[in-house]
N, C-alpha and C positions, 0 to 999 in steps of 0.2 A: 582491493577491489570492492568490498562492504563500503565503505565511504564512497567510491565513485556511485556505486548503486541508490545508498541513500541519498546521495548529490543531485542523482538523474530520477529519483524518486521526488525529491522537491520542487527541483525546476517544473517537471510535470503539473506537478499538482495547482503549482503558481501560474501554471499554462492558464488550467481548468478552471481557474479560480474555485479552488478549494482552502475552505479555510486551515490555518496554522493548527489548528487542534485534530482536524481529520488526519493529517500529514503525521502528526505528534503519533495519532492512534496506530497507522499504519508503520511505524520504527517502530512501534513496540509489538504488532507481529512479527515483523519483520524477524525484529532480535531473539523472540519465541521460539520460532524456525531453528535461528541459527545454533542456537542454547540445545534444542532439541536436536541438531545433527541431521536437518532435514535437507539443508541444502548442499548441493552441489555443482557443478558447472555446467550442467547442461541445467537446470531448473531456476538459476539462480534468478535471473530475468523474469522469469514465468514465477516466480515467488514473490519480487517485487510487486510485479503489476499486479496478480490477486491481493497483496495486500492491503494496497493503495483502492484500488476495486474496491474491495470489502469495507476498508474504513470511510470511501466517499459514501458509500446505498447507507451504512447505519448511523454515519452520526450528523448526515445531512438531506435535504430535502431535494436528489437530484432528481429534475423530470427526465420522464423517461427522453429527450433528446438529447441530454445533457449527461446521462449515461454512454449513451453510443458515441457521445462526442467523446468522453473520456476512454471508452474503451478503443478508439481510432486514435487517440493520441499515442493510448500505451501501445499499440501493436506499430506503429510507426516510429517510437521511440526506442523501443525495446526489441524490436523486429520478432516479435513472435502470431503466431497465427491467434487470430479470434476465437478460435472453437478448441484451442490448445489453452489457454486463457482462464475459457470458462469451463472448462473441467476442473482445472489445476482447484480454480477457485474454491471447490468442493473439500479437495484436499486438505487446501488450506483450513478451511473451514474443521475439518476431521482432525487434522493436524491440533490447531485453538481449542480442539472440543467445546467445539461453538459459543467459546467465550470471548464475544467479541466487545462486550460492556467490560467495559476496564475500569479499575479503580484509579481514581484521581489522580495519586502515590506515584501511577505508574506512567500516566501522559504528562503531566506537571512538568520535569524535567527537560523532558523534548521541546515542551511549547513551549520554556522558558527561552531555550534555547534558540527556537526558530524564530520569537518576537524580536530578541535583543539582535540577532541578526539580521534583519530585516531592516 
């Protein structure tokens, strides 16, 4: 079910037109989470979309509409509530200990991946 998430994690993102490097950034929360034991079945949804969330606000220039459009994508694709969302977000956040600038090393991989797929 990690793959279908990361699946429905891309597709999204390709919704929002977010670039392949935010997407790349957001698998490597993702995979932090899972490394760390944070996820579970009722969060696992609401883990995706803060991640996705957090890697579109820091590594691109969303206006604030194009926030809210992302955040109406993910509560419609992922059927979780908006204000369940942005809490989590925090979490996640505490979870990363607010390391959301990534080394290279660590998104390289992913975006190789999602280019040559594309």
């Amino acid at each position: 079910p990690l793959c279908s998430l990361k699946r429905e994690m891309r597709n999204l993102s390709e919704e929002c037109n977010l670039e392949p490097v935010t997407v790349s950034m957001a698998y490597v929360y993702f995979e932090k989470l899972v490394l760390q034991g944070k996820l579970n079945k009722q969060n696992r949804k609401l883990c995706a979309g803060a991640c996705v969330l957090l890697a579109a606000k820091i590594s691109s220039d969303l206006r604030k509409h194009e926030v809210k459009h992302l955040i109406d994508k993910l509560e419609e694709r992922f059927r979780f509530n908006r204000r369940d969302l942005i809490a989590f977000e925090f979490t996640v956040l505490v979870a990363l200990e607010l390391a959301l600038y990534l080394p290279e090393n660590q998104v390289l991989p992913h975006y190789r991946r999602l280019t040559q797929q594309s």
